[in-house]
C-alpha positions in Angstrom: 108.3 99.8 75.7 106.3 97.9 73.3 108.1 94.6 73.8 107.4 94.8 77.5 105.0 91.6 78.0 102.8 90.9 80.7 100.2 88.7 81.7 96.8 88.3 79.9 94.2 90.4 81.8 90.3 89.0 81.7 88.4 92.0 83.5 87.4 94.9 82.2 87.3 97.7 85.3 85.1 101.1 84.9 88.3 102.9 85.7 87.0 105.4 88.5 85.8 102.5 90.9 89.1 100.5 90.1 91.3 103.5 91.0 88.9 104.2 93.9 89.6 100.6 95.0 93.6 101.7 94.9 93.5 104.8 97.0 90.8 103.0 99.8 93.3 100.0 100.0 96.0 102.8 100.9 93.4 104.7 103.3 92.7 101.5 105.3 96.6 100.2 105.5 97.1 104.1 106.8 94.2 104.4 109.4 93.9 101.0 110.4 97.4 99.0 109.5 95.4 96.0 108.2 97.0 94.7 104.8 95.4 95.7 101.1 92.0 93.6 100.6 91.9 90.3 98.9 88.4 90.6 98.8 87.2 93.2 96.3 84.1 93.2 93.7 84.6 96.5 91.9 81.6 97.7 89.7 80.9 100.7 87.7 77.2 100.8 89.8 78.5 99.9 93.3 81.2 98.3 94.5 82.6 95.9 97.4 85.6 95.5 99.5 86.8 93.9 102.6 89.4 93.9 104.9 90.7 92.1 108.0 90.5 94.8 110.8 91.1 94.5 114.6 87.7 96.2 115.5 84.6 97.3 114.4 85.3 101.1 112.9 82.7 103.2 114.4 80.7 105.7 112.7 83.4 108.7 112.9 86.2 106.4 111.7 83.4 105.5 108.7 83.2 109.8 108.1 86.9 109.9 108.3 87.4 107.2 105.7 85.0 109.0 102.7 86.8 112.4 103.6 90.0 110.8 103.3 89.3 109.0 100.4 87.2 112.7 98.6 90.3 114.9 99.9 92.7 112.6 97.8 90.8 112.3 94.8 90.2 116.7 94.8 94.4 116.7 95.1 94.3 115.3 92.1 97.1 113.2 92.2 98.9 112.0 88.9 98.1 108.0 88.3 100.9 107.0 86.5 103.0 103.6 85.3 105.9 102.4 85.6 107.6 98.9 84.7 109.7 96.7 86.8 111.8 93.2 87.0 111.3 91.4 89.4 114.6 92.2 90.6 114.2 95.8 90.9 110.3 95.8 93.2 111.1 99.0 95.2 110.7 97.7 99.0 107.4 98.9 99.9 105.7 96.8 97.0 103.8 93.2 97.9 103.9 91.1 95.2 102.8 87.9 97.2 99.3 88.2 95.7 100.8 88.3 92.2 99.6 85.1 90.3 102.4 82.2 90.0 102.2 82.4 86.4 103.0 86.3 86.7 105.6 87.8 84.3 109.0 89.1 84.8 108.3 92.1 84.2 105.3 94.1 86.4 103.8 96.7 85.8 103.7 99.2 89.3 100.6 101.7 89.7 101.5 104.6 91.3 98.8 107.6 92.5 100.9 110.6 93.1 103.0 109.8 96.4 100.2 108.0 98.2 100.1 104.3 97.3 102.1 102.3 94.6 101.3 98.3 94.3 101.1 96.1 91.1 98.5 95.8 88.7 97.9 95.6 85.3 93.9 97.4 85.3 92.5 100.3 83.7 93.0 103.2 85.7 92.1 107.0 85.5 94.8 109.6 84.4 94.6 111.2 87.6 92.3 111.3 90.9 89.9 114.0 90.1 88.7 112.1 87.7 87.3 109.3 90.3 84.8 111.5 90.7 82.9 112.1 94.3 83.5 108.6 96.6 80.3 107.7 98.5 80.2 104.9 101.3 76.9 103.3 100.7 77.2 101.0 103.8 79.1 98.9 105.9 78.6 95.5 107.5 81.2 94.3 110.6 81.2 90.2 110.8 82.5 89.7 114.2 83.8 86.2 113.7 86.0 86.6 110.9 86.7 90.5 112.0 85.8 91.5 108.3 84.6 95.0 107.4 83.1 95.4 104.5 82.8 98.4 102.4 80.1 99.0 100.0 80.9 102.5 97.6 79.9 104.2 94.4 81.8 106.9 92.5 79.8 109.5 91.3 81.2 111.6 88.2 
């Protein structure tokens, strides 16, 4: 697997908050069926996503998102990797968002049998090492029907 080559990747992600960022993607597609954000700022401090939502979640949906998200990551689920052509993307995996320059080969992220999509980050070996998820806020903008998500991990 050595010769496998894929694109140059310039961040460096505290692992826990990026694999966080992969199982609340999953979490929101499930609850809400709004697509995976494009608008994420994933820190090792605190971290911030968004995401295109037909209404404002209300304060139980909020609760039901950080269980969700702190019952996934006490499964422990596996994180693992797999490699792909671009001829062989299973069905269920976007790679619109993949950059034009992206390589024939990609590199699938896959956390137990919850969520799979392509990346090339540093993720954890498994969920329970995420750590505890905390919601540290939320703002609704009504015009553009954008919810943001502000969360830390706590290990």
């Amino acid at each position: 697997m050595n010769d496998i080559v894929l694109n140059d990747h310039n961040k460096d992600e505290f692992p826990p908050a990026h694999t966080a960022e992969h199982l609340l993607n999953q979490v929101m597609v499930r609850m809400f069926g709004c697509e995976r954000s494009r608008n994420a700022h994933i820190e090792r401090k605190k971290s911030k996503i968004s995401y295109i939502l037909d209404h404002k979640p209300d304060r139980k949906e909020e609760r039901e998102i950080e269980r969700t998200m702190n019952e996934l990551i006490e499964q422990d689920l596996p994180v693992t990797f797999e490699f792909v052509d671009r001829d062989h993307i299973p069905d269920n995996v976007q790679i619109d968002r993949l950059p034009e320059d992206a390589s024939e080969m990609i590199r699938l992220v896959r956390i137990g049998d919850f969520d799979v999509c392509p990346c090339i980050g540093k993720h954890v070996r498994s969920t329970s090492q995420i750590g505890r998820f905390e919601m540290l806020g939320t703002n609704w903008d009504q015009s553009t029907r954008s919810f943001r998500i502000r969360y830390k991990v706590i290990q």
